[in-house]
C-alpha positions as CSV (number, residue, x, y, z in Angstrom):
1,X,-41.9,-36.5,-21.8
2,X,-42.0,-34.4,-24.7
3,X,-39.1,-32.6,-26.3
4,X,-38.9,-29.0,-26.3
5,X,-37.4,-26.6,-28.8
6,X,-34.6,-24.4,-27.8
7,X,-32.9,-21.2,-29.4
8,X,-29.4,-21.1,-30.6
9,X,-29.2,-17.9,-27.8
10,X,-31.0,-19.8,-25.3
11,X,-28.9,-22.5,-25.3
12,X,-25.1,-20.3,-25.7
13,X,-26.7,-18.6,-23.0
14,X,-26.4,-22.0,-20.7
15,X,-22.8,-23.1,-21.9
16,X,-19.7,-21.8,-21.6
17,X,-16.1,-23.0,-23.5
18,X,-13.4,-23.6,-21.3
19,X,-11.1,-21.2,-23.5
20,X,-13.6,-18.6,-23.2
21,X,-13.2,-18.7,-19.4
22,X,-11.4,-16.1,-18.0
23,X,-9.7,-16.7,-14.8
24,X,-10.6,-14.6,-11.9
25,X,-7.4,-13.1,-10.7
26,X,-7.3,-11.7,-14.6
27,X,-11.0,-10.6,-14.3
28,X,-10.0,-8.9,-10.9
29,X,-6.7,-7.0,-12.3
30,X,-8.9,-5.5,-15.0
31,X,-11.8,-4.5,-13.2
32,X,-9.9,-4.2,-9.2
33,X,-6.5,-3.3,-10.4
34,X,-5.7,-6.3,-7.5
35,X,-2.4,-7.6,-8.9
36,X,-2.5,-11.6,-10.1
37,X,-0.1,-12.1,-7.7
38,X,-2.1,-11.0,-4.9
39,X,-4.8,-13.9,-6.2
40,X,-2.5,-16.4,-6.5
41,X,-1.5,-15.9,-2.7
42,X,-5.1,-16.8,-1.5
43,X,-6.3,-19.2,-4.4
44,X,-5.3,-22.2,-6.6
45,X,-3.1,-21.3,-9.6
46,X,-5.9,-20.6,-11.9
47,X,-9.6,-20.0,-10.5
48,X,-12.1,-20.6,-13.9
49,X,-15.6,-19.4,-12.8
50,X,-17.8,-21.1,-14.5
51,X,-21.7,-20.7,-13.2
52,X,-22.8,-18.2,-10.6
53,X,-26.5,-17.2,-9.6
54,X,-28.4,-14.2,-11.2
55,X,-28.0,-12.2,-8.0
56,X,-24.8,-13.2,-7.4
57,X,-21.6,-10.2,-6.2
58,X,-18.7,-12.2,-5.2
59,X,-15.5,-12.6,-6.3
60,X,-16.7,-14.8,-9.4
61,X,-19.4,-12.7,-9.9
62,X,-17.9,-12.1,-13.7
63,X,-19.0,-15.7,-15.2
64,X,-20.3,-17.0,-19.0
65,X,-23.4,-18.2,-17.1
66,X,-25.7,-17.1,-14.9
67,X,-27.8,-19.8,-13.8
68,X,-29.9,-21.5,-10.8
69,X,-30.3,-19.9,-7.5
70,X,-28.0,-21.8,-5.3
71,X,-24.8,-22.9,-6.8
72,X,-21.6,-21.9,-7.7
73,X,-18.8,-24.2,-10.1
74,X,-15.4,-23.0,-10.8
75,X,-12.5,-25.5,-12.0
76,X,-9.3,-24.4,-9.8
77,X,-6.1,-25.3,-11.3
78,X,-3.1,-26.0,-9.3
79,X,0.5,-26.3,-10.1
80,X,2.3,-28.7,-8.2
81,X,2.9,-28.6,-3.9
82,X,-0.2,-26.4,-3.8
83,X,-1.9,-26.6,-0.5
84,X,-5.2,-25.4,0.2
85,X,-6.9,-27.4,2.4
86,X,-5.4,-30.3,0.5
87,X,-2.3,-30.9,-1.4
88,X,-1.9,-31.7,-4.8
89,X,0.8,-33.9,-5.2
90,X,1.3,-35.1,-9.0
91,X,3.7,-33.7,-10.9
92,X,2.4,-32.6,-13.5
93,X,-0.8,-29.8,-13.5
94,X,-4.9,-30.5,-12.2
95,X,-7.6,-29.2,-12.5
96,X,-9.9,-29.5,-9.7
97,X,-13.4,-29.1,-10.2
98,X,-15.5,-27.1,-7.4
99,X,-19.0,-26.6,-6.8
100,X,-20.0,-24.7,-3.6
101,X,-23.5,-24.0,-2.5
102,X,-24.6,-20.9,-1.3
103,X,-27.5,-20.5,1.1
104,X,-29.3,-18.6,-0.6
105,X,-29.6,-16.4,-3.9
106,X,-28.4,-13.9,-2.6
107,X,-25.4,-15.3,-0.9
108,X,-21.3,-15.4,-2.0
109,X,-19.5,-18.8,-1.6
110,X,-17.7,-19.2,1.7
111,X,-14.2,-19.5,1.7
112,X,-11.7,-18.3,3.9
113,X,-8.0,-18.4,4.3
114,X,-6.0,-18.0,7.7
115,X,-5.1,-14.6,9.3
116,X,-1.4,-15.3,8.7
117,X,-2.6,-15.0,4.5
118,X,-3.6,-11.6,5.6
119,X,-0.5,-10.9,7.0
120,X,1.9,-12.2,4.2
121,X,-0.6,-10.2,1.4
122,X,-0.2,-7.4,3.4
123,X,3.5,-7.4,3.3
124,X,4.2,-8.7,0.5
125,X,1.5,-6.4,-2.1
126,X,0.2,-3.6,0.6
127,X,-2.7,-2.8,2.7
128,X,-4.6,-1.4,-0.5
129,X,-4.1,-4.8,-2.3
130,X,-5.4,-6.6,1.1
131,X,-8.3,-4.3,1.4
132,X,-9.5,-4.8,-2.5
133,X,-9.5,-8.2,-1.7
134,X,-11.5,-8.2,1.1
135,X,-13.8,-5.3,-0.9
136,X,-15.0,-8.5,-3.5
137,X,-15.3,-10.7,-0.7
138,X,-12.4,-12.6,-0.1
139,X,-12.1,-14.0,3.7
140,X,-8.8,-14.3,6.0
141,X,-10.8,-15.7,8.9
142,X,-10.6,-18.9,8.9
143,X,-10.2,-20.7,11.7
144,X,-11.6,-17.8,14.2
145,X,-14.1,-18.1,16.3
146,X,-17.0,-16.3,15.6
């Protein structure tokens, strides 16, 4: 296979420096006003979006790159006794790395956390704060039939 030639641009345009990532619950309090805490109560610690589709709206919509059609990768970081939908147990702070596929282009990842989140952001932050969560797509169904 022959090598091809690519731009400087091209290229920063496909990569992305991890401490040029801006986590989303920062990227939300600045465009949202949705308090970090508010995040933190639904999500890992830290949530680095990394690589969304073009088309892409959801709640990591505000990415370095914009690539491919069908997947999403975001590197959660979790403090210690974190649970969601697994525990990290060390004692000392992880990084996990995430890649969820959508269905299609057009599609925002999937992930939901239980009514009783709802409840407890509600109470603790307000309905408004609930409600601009829910506005970039965050889920509290989980675990509801549909």
């Amino acid at each position: 296979m022959a090598s091809i030639e690519i731009s400087s641009k091209a290229m920063n345009n496909r990569a992305a420096k991890f401490e040029d990532v801006v986590p989303f619950k920062t990227q939300h309090y600045d465009s949202n006003w949705i308090p970090t805490a508010v995040v933190e109560k639904l999500n890992a610690h830290n949530v680095y979006p990394v690589i969304v589709p073009e088309a892409y709206t959801d709640r990591s919509s505000m990415v370095p790159v914009k690539a491919g059609e069908h997947i999403v990768v975001a590197i959660a970081e979790c403090p210690p006794a974190v649970s969601r939908a697994f525990r990290y147990i060390s004692d000392d702070l992880g990084r996990l790395f995430v890649v969820i596929e959508a269905q299609d282009a057009t599609s925002n990842d999937r992930v939901a956390c239980a009514p009783s989140v709802a409840d407890e952001v509600e109470e603790d932050f307000g309905i408004d704060n609930l409600n601009r969560l829910k506005d970039i797509g965050f889920k509290v169904d989980a675990a509801l039939e549909d």
